[in-house]
Backbone atoms as SQL, in Angstrom:
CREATE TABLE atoms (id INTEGER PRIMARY KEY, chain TEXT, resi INTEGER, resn TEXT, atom TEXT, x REAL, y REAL, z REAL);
INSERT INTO atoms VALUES
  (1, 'A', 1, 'UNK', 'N', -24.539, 4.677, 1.665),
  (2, 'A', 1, 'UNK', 'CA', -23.919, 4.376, 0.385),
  (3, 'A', 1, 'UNK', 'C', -23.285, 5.645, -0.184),
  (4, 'A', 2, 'UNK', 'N', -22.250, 5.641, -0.416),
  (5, 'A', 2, 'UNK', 'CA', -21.444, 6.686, -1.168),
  (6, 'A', 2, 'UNK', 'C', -22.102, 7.140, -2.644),
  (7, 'A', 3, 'UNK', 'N', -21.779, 8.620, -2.907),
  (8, 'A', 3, 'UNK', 'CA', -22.126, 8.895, -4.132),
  (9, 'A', 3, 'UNK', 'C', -20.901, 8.630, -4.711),
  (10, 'A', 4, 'UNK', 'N', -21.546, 8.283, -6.478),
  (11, 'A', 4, 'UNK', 'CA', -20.154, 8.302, -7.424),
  (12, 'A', 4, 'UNK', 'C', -19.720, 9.099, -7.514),
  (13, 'A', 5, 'UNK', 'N', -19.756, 10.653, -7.351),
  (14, 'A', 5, 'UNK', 'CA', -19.171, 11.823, -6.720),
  (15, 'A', 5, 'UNK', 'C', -18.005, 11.577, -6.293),
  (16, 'A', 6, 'UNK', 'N', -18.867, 11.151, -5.003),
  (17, 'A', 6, 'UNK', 'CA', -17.673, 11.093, -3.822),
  (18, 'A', 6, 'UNK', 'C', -16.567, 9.544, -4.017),
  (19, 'A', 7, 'UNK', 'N', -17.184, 8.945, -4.671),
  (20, 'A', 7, 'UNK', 'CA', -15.870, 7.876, -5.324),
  (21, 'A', 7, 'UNK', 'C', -14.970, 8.578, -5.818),
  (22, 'A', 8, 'UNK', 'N', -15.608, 8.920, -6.582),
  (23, 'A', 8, 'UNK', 'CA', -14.093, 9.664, -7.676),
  (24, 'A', 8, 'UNK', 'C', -13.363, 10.405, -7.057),
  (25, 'A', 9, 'UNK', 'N', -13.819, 11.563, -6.054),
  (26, 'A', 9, 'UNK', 'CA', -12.783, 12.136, -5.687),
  (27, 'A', 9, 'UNK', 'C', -12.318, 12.039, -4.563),
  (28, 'A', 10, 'UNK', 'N', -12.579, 10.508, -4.023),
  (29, 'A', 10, 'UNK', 'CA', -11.622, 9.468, -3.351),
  (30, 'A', 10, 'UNK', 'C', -10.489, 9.060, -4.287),
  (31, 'A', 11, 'UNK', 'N', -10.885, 8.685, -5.452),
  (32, 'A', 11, 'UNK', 'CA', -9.827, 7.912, -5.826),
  (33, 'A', 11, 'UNK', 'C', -8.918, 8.881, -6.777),
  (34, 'A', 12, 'UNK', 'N', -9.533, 10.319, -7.150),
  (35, 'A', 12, 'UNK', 'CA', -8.551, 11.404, -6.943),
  (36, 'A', 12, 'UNK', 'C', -7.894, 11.887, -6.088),
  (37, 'A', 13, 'UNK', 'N', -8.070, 12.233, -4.916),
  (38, 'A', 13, 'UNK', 'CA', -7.507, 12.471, -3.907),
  (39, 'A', 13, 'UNK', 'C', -6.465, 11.169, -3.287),
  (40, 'A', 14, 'UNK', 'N', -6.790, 10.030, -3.461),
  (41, 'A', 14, 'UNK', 'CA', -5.513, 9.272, -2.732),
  (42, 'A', 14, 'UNK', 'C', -5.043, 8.377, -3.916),
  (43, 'A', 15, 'UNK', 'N', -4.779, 8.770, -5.540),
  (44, 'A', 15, 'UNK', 'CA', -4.438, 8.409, -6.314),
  (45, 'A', 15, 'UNK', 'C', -3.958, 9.127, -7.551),
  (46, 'A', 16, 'UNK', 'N', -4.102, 10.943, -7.037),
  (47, 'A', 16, 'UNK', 'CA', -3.706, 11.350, -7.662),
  (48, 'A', 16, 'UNK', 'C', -4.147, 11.551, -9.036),
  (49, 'A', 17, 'UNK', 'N', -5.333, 11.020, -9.802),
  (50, 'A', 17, 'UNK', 'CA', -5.267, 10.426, -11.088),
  (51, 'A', 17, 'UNK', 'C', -6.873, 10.352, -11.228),
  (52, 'A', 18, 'UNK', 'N', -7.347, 10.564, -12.456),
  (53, 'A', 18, 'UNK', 'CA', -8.911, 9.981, -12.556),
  (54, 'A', 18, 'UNK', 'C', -8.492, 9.372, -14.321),
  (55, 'A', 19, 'UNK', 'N', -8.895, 8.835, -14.793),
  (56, 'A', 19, 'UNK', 'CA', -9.145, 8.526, -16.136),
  (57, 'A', 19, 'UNK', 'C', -10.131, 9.089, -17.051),
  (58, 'A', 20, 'UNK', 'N', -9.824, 9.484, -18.377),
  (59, 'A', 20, 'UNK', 'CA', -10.937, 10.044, -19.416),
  (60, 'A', 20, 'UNK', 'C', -12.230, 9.870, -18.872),
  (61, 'A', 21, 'UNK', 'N', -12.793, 8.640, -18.805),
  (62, 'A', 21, 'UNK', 'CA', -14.157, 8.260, -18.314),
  (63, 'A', 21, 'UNK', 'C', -14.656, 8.594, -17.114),
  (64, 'A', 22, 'UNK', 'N', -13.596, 8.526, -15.889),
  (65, 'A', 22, 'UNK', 'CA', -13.643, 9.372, -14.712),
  (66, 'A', 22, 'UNK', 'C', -14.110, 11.127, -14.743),
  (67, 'A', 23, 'UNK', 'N', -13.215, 11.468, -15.394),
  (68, 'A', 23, 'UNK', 'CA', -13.260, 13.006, -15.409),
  (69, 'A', 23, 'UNK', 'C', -14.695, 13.310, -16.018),
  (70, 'A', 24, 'UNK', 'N', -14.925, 12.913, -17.050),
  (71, 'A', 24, 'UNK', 'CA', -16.333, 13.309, -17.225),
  (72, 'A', 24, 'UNK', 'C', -17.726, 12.809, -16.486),
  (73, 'A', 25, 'UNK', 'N', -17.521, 11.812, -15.527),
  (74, 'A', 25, 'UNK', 'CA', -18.537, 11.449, -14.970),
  (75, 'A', 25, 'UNK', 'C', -18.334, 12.225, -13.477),
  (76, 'A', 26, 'UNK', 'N', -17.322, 13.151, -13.338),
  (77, 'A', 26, 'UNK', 'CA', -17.288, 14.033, -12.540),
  (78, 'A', 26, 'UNK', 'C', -17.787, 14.914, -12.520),
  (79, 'A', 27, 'UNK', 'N', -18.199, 15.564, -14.119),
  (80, 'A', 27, 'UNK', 'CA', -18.640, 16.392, -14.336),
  (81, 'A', 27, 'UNK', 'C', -18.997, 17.983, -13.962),
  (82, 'A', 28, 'UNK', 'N', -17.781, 17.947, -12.693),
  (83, 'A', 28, 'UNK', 'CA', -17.789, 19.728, -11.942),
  (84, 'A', 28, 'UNK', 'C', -16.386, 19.631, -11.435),
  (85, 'A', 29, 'UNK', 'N', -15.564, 20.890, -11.204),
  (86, 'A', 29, 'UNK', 'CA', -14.742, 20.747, -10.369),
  (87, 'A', 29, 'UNK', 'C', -15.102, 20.191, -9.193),
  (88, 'A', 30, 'UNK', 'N', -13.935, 19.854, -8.541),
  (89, 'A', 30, 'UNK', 'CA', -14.720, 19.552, -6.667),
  (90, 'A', 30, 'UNK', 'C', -13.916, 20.913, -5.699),
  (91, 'A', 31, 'UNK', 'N', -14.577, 20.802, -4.853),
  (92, 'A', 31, 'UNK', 'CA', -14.460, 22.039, -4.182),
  (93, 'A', 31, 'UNK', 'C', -13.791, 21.461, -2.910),
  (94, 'A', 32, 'UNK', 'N', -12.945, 22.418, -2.207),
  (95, 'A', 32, 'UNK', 'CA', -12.093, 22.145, -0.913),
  (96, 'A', 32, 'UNK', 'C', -13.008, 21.391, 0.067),
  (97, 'A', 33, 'UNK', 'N', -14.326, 21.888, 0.158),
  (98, 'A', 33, 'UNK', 'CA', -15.142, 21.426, 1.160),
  (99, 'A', 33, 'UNK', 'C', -15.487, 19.947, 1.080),
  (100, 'A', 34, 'UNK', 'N', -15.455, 19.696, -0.534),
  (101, 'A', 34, 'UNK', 'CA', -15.912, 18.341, -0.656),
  (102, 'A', 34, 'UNK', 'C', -14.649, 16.907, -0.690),
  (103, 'A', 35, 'UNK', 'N', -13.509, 17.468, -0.563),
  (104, 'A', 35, 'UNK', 'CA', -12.242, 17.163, -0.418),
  (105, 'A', 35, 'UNK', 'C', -12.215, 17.017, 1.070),
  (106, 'A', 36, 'UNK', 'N', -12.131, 17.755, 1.774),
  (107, 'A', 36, 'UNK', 'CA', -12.114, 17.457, 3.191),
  (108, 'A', 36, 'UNK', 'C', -13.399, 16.560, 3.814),
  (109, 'A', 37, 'UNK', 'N', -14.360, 16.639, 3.658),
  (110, 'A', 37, 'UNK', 'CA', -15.108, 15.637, 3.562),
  (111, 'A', 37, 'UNK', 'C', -14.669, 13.989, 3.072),
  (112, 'A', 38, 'UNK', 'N', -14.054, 13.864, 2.269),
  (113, 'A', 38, 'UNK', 'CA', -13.874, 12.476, 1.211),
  (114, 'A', 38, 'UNK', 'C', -12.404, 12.302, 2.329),
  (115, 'A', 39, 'UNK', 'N', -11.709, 13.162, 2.310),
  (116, 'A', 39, 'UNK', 'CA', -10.540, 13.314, 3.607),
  (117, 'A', 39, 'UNK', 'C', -10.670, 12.627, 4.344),
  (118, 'A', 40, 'UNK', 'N', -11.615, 13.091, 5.181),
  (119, 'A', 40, 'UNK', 'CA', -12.135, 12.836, 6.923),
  (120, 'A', 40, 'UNK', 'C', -13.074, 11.103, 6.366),
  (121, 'A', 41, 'UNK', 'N', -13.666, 10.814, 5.895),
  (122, 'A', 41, 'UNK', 'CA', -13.793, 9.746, 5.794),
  (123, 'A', 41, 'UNK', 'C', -13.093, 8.439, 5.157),
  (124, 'A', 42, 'UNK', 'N', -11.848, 9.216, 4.279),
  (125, 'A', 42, 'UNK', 'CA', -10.822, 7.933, 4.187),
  (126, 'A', 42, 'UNK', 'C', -10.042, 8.014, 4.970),
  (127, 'A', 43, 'UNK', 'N', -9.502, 8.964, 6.114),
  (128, 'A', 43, 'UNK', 'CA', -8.463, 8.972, 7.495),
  (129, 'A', 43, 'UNK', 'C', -9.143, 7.958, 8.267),
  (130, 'A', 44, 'UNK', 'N', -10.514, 7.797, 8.528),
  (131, 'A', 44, 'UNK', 'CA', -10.924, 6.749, 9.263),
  (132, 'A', 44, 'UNK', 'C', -10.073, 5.751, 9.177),
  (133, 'A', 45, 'UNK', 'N', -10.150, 5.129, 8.171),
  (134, 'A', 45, 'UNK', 'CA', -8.829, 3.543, 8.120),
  (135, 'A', 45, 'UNK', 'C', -7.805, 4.466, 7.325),
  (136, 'A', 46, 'UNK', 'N', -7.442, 5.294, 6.783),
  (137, 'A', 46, 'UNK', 'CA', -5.788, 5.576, 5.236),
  (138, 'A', 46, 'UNK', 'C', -5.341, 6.153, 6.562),
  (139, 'A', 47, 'UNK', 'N', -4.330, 5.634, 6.178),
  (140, 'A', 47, 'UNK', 'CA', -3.077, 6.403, 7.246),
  (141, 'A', 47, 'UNK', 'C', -2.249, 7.635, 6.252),
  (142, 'A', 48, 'UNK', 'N', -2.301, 6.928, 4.970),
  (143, 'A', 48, 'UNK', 'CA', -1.075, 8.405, 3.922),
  (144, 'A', 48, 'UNK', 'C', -2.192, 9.048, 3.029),
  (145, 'A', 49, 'UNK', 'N', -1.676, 9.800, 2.635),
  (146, 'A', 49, 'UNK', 'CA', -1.966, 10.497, 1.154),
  (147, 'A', 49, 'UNK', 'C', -0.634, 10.550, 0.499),
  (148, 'A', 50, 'UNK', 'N', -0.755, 10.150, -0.751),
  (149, 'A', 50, 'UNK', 'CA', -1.559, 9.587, -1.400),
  (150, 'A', 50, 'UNK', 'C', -1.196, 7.841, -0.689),
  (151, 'A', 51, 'UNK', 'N', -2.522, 7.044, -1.088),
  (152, 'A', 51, 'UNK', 'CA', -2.337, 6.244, -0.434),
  (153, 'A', 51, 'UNK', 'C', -1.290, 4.952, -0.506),
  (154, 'A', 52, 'UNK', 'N', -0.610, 4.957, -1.708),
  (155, 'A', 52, 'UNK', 'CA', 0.481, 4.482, -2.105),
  (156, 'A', 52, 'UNK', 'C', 1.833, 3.997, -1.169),
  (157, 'A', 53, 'UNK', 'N', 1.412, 4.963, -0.423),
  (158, 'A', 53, 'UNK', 'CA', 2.878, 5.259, 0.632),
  (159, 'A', 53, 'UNK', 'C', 2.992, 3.873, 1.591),
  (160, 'A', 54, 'UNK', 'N', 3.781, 3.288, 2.022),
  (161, 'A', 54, 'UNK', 'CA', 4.110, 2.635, 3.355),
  (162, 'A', 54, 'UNK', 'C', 4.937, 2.853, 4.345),
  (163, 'A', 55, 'UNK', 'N', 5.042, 2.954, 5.397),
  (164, 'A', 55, 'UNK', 'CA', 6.117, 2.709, 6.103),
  (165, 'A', 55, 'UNK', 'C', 7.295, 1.699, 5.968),
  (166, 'A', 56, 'UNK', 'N', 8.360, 2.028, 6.360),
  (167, 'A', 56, 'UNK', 'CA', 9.477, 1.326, 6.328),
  (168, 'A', 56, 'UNK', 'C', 10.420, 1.600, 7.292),
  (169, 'A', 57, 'UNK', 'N', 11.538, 0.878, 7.320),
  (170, 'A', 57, 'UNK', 'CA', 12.537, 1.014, 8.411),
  (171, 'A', 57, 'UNK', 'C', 12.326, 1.605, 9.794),
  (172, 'A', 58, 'UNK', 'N', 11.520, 1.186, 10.528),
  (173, 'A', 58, 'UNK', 'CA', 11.458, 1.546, 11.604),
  (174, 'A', 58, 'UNK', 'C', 10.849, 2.845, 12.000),
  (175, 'A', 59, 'UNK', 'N', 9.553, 2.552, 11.038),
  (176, 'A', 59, 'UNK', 'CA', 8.426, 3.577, 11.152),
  (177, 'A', 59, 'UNK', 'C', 9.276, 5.129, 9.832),
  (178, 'A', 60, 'UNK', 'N', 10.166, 4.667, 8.953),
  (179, 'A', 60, 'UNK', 'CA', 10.515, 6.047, 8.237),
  (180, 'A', 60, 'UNK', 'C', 9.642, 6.213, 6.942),
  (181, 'A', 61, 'UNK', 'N', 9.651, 7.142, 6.365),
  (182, 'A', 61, 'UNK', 'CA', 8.800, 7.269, 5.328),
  (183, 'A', 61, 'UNK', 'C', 9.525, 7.812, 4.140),
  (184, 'A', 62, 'UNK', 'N', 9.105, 6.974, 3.119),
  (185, 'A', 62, 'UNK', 'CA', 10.083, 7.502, 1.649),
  (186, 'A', 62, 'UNK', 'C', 9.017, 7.813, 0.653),
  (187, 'A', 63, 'UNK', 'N', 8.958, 9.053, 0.526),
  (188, 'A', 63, 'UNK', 'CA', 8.230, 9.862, -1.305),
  (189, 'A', 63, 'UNK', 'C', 8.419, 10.855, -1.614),
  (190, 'A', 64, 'UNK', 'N', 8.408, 10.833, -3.079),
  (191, 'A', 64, 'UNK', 'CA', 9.155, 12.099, -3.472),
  (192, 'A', 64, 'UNK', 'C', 8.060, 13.289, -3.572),
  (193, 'A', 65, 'UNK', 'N', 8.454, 14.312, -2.685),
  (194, 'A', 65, 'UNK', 'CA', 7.252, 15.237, -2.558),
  (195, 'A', 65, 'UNK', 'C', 6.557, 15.277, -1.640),
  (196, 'A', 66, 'UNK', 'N', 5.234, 15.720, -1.305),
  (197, 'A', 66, 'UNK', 'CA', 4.556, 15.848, -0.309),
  (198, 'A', 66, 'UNK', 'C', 3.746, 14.741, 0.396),
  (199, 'A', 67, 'UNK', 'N', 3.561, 14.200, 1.517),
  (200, 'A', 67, 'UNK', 'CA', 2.532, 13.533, 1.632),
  (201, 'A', 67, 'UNK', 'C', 2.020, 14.278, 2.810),
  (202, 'A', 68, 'UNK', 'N', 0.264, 13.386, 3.394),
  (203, 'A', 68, 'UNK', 'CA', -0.269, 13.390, 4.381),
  (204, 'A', 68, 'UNK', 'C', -0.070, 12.261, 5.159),
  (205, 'A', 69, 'UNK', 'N', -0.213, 12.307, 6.386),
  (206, 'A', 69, 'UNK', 'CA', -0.112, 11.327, 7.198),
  (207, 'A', 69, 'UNK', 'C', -0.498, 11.774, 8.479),
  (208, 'A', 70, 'UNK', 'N', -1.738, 10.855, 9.041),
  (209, 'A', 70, 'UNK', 'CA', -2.048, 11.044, 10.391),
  (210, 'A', 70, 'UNK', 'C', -1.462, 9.897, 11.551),
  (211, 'A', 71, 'UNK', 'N', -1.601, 10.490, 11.962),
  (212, 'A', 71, 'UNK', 'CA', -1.146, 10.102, 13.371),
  (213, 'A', 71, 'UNK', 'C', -1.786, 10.468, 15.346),
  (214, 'A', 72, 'UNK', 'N', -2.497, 9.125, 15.197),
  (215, 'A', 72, 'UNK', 'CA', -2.989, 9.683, 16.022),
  (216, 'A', 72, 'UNK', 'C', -4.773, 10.418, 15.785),
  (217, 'A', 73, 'UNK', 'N', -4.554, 11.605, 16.698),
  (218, 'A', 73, 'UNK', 'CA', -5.662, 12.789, 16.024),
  (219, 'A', 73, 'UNK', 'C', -4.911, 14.034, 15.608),
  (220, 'A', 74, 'UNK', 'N', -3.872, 13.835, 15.051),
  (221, 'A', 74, 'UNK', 'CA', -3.044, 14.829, 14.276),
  (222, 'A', 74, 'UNK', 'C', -2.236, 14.354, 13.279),
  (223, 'A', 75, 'UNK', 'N', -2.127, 15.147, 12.332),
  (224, 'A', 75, 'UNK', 'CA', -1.263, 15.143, 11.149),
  (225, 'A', 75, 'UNK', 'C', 0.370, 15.670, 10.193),
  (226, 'A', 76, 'UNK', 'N', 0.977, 14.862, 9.961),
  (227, 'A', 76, 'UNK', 'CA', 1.916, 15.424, 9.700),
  (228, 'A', 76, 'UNK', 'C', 2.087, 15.080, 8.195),
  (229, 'A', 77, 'UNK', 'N', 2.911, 16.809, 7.561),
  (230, 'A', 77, 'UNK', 'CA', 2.892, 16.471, 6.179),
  (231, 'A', 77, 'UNK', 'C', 4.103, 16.614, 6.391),
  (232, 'A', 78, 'UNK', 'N', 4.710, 15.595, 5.140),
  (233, 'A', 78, 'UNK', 'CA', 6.135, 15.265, 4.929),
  (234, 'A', 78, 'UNK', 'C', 6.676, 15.980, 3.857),
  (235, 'A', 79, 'UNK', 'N', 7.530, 16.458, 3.374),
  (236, 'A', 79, 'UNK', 'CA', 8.229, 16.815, 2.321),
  (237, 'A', 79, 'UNK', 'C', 9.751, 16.595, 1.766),
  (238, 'A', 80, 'UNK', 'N', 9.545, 15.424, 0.921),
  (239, 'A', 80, 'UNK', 'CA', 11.048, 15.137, 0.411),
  (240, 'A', 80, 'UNK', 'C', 11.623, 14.649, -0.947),
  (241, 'A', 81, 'UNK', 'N', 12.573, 15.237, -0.977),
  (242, 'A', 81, 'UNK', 'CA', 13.283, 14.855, -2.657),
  (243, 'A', 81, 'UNK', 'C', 14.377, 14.293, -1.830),
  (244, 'A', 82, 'UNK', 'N', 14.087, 12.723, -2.924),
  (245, 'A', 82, 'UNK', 'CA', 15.567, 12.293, -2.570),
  (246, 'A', 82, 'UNK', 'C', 16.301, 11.733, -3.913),
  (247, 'A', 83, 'UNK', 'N', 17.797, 12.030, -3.764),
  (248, 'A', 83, 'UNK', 'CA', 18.285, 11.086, -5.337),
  (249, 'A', 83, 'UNK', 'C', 18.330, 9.838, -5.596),
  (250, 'A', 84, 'UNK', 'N', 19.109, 9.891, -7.162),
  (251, 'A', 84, 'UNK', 'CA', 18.899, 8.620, -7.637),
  (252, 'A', 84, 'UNK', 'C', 19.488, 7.655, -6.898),
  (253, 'A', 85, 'UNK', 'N', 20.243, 7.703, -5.635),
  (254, 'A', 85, 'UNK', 'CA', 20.617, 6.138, -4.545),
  (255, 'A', 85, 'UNK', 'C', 19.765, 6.295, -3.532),
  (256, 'A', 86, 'UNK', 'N', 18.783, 7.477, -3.652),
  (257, 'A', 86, 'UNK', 'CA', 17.989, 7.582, -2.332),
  (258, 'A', 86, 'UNK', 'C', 18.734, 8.041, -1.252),
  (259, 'A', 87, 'UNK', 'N', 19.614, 9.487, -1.327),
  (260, 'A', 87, 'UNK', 'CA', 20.364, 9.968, -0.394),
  (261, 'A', 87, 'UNK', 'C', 19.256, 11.195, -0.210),
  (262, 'A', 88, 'UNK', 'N', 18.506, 11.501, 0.732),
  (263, 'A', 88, 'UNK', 'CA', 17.319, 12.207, 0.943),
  (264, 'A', 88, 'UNK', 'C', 18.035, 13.566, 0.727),
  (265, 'A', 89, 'UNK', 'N', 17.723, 14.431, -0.005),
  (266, 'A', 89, 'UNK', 'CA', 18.236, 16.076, -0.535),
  (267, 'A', 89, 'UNK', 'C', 17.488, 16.978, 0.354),
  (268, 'A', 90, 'UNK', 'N', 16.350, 16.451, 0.675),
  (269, 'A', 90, 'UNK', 'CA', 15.104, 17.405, 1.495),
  (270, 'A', 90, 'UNK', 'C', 14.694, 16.509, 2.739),
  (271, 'A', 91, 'UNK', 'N', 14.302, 16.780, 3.450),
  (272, 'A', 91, 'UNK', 'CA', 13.194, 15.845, 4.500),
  (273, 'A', 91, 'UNK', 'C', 12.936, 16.613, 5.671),
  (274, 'A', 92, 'UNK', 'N', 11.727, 17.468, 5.303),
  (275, 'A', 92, 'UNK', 'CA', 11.073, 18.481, 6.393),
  (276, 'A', 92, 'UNK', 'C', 9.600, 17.475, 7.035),
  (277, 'A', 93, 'UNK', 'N', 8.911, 17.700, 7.633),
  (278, 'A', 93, 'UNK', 'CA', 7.877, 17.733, 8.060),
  (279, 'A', 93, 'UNK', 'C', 7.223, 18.776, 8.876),
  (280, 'A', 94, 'UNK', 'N', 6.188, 18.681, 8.870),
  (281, 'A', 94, 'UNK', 'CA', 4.748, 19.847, 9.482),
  (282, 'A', 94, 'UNK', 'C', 3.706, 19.304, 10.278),
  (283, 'A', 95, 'UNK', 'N', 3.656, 19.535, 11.899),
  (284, 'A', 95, 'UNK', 'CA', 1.994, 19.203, 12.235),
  (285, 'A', 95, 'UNK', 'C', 0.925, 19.904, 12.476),
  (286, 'A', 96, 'UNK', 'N', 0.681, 19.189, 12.154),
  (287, 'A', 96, 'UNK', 'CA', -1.146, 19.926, 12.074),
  (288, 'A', 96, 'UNK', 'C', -2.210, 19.721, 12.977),
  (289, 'A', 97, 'UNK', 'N', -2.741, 19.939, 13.740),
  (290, 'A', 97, 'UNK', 'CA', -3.622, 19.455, 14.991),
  (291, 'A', 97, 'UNK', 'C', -5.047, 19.216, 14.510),
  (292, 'A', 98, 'UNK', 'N', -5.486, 19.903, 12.915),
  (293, 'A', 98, 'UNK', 'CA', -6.847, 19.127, 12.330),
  (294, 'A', 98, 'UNK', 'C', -6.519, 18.749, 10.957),
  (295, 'A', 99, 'UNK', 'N', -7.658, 18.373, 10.643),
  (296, 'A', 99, 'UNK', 'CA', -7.591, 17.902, 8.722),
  (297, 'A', 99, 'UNK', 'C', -7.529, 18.663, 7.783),
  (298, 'A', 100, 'UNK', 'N', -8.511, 19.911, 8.616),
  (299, 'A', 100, 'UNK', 'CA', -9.064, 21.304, 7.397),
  (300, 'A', 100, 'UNK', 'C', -7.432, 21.694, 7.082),
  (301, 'A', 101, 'UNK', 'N', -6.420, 21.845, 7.916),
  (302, 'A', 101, 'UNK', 'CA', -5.785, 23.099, 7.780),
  (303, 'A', 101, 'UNK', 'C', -4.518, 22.023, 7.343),
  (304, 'A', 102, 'UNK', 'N', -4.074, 20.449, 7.446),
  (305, 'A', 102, 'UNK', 'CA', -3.451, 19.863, 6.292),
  (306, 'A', 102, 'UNK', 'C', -3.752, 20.124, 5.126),
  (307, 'A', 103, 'UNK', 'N', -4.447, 19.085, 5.051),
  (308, 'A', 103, 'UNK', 'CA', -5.202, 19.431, 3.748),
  (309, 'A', 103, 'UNK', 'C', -4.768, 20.132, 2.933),
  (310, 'A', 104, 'UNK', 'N', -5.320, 21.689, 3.636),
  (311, 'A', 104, 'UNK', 'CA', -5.029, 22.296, 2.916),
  (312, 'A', 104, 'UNK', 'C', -3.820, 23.015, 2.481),
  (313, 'A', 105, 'UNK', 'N', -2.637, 22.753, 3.517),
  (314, 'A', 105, 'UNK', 'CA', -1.431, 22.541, 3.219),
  (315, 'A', 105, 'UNK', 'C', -0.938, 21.761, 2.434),
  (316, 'A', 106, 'UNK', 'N', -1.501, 20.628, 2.149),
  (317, 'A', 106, 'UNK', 'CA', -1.176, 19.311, 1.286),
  (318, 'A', 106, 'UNK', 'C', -1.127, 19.468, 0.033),
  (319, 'A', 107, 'UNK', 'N', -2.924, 19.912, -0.612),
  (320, 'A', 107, 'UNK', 'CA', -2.917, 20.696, -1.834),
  (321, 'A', 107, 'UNK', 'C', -2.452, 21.662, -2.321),
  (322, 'A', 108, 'UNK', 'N', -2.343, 22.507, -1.403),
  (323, 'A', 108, 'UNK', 'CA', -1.773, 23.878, -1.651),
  (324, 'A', 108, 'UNK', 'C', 0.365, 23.110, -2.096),
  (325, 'A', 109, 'UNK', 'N', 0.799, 22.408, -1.396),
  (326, 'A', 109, 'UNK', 'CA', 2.473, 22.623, -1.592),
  (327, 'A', 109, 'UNK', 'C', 2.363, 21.369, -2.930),
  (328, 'A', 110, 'UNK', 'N', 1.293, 20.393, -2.595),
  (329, 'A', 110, 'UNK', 'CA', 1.628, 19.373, -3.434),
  (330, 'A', 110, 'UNK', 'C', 0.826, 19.904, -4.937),
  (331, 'A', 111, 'UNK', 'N', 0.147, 20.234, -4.718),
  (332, 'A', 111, 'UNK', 'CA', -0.419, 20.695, -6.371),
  (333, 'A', 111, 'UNK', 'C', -1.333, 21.697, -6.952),
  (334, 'A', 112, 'UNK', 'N', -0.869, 23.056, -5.998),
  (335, 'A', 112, 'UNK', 'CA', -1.004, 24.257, -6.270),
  (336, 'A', 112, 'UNK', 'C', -3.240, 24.245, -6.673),
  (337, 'A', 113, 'UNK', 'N', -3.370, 23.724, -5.729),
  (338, 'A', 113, 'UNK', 'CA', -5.224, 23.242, -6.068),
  (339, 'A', 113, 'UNK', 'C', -5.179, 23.040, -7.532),
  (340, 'A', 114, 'UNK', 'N', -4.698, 22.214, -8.111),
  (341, 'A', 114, 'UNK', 'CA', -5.233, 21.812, -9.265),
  (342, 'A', 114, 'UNK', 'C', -4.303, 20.380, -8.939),
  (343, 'A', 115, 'UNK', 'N', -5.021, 19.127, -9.017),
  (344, 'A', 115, 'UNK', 'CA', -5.001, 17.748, -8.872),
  (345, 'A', 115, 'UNK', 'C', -5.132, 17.190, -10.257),
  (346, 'A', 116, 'UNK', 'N', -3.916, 16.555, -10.927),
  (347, 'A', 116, 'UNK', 'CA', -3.983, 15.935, -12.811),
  (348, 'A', 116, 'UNK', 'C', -4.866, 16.481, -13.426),
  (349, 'A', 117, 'UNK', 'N', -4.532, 17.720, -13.487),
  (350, 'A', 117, 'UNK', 'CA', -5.278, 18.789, -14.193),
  (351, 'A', 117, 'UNK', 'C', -6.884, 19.117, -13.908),
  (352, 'A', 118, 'UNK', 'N', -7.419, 18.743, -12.930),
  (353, 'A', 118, 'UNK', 'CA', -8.327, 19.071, -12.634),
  (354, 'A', 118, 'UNK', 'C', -8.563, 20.077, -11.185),
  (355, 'A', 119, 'UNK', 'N', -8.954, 21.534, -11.104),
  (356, 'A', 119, 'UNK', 'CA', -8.922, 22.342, -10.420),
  (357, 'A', 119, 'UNK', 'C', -9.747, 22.461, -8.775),
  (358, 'A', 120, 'UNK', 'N', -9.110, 22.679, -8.085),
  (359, 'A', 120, 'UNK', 'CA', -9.962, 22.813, -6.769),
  (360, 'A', 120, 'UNK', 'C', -10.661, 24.117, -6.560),
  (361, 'A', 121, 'UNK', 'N', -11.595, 24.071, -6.212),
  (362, 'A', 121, 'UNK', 'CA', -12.875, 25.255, -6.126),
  (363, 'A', 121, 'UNK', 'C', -12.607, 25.546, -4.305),
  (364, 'A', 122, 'UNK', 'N', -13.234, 27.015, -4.146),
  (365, 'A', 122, 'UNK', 'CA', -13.436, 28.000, -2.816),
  (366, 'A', 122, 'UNK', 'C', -12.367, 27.071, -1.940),
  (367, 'A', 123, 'UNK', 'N', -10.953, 27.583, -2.665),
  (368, 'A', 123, 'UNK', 'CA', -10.038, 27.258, -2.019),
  (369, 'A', 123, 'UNK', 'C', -9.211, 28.025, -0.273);
């Protein structure tokens, strides 16, 4: 059985977001270690971060900004701004051969370790 801990910063981590009532029943920052942990057990079935994302057109991927995405037993992070008709301005990607070292690419480009204002620890 999962701790409510580790709920929340599931549903921080692939939602970006906790609510007033969330944040305080969090009651600590969370730390990189405990992020990669909550990671490695929603990659089991999540294919993106955040989990919002889908595929489209023939396996392409559209979000603005960073995502995760595994594949396989490796990972690739995406990075893209596109405009207002959706003419893609950016579209890099990165692989990664484990979780630790996305990850921490992920947080690090997508939100400088601090996640909707809440900070990542022994980064």
């Amino acid at each position: 059985m999962l701790s409510e801990r580790h709920k929340l910063l599931e549903k921080l981590l692939t939602t970006n977001h906790l609510n007033v009532s969330e944040r305080r029943c969090l009651d600590s920052s969370p730390t990189f270690s405990e992020l990669l942990e909550v990671a490695e057990r929603y990659f089991q079935n999540g294919i993106f971060l955040p989990a919002v994302i889908i595929k489209w057109d023939d396996k392409k991927v559209c979000y603005e900004g960073y995502s995760l995405e595994k594949v396989d037993q490796s990972y690739i992070l995406h990075f893209q701004i596109a405009g207002a008709s959706m003419n893609l301005y950016a579209n890099e990607k990165e692989l990664y051969s484990n979780l630790k070292d996305a990850l921490h690419a992920f947080l690090y480009n997508e939100h400088h370790f601090n996640i909707n204002g809440i900070p990542i620890l022994d980064k």
